[in-house]
C-alpha positions as CSV (number, residue, x, y, z in Angstrom):
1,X,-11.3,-7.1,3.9
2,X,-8.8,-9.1,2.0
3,X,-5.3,-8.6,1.3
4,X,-5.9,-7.1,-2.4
5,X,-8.3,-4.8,-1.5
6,X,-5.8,-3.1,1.8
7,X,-3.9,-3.0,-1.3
8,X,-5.9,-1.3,-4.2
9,X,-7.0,1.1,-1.2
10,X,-3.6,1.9,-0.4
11,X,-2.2,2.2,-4.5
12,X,-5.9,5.1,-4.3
13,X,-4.7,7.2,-1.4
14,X,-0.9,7.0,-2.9
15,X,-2.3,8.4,-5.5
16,X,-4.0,11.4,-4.0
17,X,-0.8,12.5,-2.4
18,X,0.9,15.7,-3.0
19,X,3.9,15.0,-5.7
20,X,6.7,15.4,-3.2
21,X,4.9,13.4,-0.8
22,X,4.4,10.6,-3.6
23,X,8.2,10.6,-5.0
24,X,9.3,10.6,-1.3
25,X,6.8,7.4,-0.6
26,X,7.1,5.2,-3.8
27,X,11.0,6.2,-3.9
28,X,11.8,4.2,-0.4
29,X,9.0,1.6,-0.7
30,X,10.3,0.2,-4.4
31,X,14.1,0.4,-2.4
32,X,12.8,-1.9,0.1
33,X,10.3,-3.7,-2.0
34,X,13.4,-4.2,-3.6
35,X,15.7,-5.4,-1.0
36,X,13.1,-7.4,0.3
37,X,12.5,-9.6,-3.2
38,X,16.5,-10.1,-2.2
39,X,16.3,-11.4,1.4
40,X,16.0,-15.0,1.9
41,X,15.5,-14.1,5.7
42,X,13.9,-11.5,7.7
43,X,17.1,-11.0,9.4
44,X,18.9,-10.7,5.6
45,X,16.4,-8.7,4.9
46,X,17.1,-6.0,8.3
47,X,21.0,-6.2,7.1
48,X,20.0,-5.1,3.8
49,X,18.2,-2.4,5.0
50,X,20.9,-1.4,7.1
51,X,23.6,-1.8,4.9
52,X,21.8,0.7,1.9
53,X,19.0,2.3,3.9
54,X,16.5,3.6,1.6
55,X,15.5,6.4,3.7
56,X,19.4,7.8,3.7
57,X,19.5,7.5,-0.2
58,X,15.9,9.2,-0.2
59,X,17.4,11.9,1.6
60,X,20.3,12.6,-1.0
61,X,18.3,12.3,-3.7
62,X,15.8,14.9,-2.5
63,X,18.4,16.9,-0.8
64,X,17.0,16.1,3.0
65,X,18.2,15.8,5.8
66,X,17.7,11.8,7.1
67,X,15.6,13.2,10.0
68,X,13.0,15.3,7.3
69,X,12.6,12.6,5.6
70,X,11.8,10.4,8.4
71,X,9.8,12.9,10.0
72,X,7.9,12.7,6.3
73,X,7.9,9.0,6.0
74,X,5.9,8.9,8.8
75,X,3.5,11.7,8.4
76,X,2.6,10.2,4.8
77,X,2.4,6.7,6.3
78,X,0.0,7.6,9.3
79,X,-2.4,9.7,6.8
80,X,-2.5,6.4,4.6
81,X,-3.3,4.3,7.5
82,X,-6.3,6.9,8.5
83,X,-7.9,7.3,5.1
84,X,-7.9,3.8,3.9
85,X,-9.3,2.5,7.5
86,X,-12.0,5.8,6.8
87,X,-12.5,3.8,3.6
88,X,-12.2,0.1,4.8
89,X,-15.0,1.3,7.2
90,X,-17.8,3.0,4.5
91,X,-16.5,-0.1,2.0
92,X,-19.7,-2.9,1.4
93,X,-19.2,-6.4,-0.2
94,X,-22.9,-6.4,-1.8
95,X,-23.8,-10.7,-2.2
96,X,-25.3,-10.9,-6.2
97,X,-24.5,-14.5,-6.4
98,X,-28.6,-15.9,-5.8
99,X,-29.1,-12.9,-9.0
100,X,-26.5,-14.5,-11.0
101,X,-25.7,-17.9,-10.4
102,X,-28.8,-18.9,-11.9
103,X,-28.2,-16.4,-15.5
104,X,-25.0,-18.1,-15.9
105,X,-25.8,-21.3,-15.0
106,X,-22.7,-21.6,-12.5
107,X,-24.5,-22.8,-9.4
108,X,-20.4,-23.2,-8.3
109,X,-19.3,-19.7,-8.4
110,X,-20.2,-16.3,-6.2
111,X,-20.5,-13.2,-7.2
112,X,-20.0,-10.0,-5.1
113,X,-19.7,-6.2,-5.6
114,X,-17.4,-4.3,-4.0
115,X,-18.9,-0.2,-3.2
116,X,-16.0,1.9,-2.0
117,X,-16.8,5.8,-1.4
């Protein structure tokens, strides 16, 4: 499965989330989404996080302590990573390009369906 798919399967789940599970996880990902668009280097990039750690400024904002919210982050994460690989696994690519190739007269092109449950 390809990169944008991983990734409209992971925007679903994030979705689904409780609301204080959602702040807590698109609050620290857009902070080092953030810091990463910054980075010219991984190593810049592991300063950057060091230097105004997203999980310490989640934890003032939603008045946690660092280890909650760690303890969080990483409950949230590993329920991602289980549904969408639940997902990834029932998800078909279904191969229409001999039905319509020949309609649209692009001989060139495929055309596939993706079924997620």
């Amino acid at each position: 499965m390809n990169d944008g798919m991983i990734a409209y399967l992971l925007k679903s789940e994030v979705a689904k989330l409780g609301e204080e599970q959602r702040q807590l996880y698109r609050f620290i990902i857009e902070l080092e989404d953030a810091l990463a668009e910054q980075a010219d280097t991984v190593e810049e990039f592991r300063r950057l996080l060091v230097l105004h750690s997203p999980f310490e400024q989640a934890a003032y904002r939603y008045n946690r302590s660092l280890k909650e919210v760690s303890a969080m982050m990483q409950q949230i994460e590993a329920e991602l990573g289980d549904k969408i690989e639940a997902r990834r696994e029932r998800a078909k690519w279904l191969d229409y390009t001999d039905r319509f190739a020949g309609e649209t007269g692009r001989e060139d092109k495929q055309f596939f369906l993706f079924v997620s449950e």
